[in-house]
VMD Tcl script that builds the backbone (N, CA, C; Angstrom):
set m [mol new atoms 201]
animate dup $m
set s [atomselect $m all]
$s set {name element resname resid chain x y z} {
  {N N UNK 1 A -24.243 -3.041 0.584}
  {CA C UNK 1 A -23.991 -1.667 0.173}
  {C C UNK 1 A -22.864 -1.103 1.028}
  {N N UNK 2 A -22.081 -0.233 0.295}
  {CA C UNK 2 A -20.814 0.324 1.428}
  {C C UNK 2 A -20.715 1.663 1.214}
  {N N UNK 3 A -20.223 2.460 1.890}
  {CA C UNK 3 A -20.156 3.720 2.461}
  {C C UNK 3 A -18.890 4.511 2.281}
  {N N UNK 4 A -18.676 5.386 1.960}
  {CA C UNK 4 A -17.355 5.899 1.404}
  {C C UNK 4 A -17.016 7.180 1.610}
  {N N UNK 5 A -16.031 7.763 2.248}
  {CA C UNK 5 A -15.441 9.115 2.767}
  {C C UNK 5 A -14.366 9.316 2.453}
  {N N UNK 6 A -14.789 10.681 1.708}
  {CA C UNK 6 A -13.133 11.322 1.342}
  {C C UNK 6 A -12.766 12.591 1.716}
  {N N UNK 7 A -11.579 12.407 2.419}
  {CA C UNK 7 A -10.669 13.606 3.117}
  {C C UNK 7 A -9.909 13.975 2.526}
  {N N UNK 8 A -9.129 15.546 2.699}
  {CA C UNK 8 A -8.495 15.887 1.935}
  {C C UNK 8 A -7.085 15.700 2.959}
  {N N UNK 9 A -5.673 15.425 2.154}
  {CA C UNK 9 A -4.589 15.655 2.898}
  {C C UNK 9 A -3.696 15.899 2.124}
  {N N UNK 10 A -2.614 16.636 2.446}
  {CA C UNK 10 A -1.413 17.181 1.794}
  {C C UNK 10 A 0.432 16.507 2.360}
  {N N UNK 11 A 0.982 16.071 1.380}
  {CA C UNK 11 A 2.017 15.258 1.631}
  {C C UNK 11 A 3.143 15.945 0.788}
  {N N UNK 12 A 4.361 16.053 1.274}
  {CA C UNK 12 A 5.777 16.778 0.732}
  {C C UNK 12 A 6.867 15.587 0.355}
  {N N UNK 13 A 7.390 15.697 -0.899}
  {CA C UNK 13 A 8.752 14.828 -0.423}
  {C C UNK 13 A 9.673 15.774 -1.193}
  {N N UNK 14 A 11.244 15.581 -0.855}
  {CA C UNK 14 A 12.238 15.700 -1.840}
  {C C UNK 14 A 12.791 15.535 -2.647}
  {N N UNK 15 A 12.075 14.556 -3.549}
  {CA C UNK 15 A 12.602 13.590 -4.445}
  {C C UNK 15 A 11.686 13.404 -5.871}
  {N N UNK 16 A 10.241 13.802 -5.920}
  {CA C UNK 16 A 9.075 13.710 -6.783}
  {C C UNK 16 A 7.983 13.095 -5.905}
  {N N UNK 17 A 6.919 14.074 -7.520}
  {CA C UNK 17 A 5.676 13.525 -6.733}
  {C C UNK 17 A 5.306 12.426 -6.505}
  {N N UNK 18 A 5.651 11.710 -7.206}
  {CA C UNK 18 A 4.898 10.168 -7.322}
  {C C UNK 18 A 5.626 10.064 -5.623}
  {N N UNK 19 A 6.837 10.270 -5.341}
  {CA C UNK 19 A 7.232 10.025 -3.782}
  {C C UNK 19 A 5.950 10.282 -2.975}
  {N N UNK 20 A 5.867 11.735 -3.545}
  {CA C UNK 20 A 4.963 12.357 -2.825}
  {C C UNK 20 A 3.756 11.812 -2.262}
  {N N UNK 21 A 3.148 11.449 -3.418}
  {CA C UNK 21 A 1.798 10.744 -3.231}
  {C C UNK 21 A 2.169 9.640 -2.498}
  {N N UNK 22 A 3.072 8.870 -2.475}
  {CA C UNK 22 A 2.910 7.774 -2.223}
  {C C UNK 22 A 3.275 7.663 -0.923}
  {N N UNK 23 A 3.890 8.519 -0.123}
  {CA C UNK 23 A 4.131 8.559 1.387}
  {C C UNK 23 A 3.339 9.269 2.012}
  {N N UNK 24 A 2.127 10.355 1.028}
  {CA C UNK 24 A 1.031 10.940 1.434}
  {C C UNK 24 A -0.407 9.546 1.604}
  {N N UNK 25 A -0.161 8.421 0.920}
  {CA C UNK 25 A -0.947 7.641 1.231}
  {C C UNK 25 A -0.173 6.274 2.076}
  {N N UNK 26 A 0.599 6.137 2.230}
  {CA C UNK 26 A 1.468 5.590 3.289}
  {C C UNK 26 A 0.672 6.091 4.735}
  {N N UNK 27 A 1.512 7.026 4.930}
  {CA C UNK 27 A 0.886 7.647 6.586}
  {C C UNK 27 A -0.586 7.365 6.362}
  {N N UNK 28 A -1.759 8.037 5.432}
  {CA C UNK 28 A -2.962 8.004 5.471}
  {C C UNK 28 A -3.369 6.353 5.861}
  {N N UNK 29 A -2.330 5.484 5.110}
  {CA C UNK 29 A -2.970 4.036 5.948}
  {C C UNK 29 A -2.953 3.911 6.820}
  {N N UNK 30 A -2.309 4.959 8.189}
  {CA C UNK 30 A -1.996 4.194 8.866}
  {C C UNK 30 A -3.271 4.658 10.228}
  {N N UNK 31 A -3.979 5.438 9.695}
  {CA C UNK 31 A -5.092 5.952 10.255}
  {C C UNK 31 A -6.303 5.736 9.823}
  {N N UNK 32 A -6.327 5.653 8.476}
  {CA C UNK 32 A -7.542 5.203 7.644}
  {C C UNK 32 A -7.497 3.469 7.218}
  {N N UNK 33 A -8.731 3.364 6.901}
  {CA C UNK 33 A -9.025 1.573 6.816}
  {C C UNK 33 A -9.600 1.691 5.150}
  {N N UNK 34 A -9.138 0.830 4.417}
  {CA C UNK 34 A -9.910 0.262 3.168}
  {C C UNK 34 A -9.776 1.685 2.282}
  {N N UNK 35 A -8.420 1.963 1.861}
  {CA C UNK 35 A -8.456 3.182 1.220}
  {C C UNK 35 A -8.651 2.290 -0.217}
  {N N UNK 36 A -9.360 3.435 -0.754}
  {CA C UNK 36 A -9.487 2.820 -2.120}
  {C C UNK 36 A -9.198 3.470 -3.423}
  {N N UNK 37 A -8.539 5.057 -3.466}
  {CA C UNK 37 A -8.536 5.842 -4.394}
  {C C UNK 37 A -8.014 7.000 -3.780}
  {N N UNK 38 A -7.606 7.700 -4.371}
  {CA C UNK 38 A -6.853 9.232 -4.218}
  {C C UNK 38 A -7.077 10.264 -5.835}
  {N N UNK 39 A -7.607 11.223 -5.677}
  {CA C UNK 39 A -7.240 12.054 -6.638}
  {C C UNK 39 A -6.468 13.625 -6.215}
  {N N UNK 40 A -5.593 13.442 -7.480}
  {CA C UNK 40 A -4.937 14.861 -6.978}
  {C C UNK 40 A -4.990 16.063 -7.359}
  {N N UNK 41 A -5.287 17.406 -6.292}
  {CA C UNK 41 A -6.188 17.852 -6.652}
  {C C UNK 41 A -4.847 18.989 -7.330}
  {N N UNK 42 A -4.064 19.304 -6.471}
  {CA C UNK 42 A -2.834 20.418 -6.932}
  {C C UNK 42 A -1.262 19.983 -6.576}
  {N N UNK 43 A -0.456 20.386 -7.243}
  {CA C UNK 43 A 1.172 20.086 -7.457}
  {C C UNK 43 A 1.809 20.948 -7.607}
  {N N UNK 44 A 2.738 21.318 -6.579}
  {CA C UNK 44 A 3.487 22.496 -6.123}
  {C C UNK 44 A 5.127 21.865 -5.927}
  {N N UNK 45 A 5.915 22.718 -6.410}
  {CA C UNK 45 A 6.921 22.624 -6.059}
  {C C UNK 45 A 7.264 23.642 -5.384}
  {N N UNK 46 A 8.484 23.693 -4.123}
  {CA C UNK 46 A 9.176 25.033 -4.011}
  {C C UNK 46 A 10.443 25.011 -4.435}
  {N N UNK 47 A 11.156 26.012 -4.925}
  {CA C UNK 47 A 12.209 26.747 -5.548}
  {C C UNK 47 A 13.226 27.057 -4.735}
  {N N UNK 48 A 14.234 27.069 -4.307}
  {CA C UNK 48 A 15.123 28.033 -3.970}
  {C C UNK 48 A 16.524 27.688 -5.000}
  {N N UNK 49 A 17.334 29.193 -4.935}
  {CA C UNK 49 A 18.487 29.450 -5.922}
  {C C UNK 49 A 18.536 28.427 -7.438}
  {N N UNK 50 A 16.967 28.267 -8.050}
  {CA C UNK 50 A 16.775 27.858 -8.881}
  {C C UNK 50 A 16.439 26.951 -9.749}
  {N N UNK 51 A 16.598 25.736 -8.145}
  {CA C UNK 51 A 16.618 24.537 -8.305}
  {C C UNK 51 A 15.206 23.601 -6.795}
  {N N UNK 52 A 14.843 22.732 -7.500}
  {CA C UNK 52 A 13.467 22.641 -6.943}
  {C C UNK 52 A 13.867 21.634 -5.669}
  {N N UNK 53 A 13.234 22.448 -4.365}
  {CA C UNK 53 A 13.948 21.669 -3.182}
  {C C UNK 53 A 13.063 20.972 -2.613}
  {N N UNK 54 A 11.635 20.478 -2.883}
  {CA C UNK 54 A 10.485 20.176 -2.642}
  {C C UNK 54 A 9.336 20.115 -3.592}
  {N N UNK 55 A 8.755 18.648 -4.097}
  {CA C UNK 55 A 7.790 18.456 -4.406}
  {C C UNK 55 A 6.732 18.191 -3.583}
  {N N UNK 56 A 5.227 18.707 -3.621}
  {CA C UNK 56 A 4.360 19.043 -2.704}
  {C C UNK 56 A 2.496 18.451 -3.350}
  {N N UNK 57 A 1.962 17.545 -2.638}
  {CA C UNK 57 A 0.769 17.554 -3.026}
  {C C UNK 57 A -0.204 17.646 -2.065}
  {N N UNK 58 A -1.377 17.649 -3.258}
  {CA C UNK 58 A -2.776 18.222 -2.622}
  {C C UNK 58 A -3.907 16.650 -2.798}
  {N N UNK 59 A -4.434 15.876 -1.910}
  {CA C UNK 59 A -5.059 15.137 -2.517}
  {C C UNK 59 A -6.292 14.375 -1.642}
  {N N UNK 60 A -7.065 14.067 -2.082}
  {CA C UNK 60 A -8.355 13.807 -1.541}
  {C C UNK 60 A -8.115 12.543 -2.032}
  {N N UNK 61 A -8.585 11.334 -0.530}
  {CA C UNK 61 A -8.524 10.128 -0.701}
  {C C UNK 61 A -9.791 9.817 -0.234}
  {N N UNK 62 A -10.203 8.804 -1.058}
  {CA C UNK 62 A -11.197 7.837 -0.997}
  {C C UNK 62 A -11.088 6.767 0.783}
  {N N UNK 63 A -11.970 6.770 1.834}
  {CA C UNK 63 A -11.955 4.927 1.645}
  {C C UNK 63 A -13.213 4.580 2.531}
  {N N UNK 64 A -13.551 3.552 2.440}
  {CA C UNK 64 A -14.750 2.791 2.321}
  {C C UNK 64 A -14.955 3.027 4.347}
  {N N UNK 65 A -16.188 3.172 5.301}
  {CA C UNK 65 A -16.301 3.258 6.046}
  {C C UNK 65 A -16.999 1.610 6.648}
  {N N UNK 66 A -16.865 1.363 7.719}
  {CA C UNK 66 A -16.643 -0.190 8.202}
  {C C UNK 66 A -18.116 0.048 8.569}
  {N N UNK 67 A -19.072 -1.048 8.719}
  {CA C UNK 67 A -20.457 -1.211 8.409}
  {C C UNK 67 A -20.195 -1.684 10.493}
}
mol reanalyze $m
mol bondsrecalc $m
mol representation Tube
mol addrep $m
């Protein structure tokens, strides 16, 4: 049987979300063990002079706790 904890963390890039997420679960490996899932919970961009200078997420990751 295995054991499973999910935290919430928030990750920015400049480029899109999928960046986003994916350097938001980058770093998270590098602290967490046996990630196994992420859902996302919110997606923010910020704006300035009209044009979007930051994609931004919200996301709760899964991962399995070591027995």
């Amino acid at each position: 049987m295995s054991v499973a904890k999910v935290t919430e963390i928030s990750a920015v890039s400049s480029t899109s979300f999928e960046a986003a997420i994916a350097e938001g679960l980058e770093r998270a490996g590098k602290t967490l063990d046996n990630i196994t899932g992420a859902w996302i919970n919110e997606m923010k961009v910020d704006v300035a002079n009209g044009k979007v200078t930051a994609y931004r997420v919200n996301m709760k990751v899964t991962f399995v706790l070591k027995d």
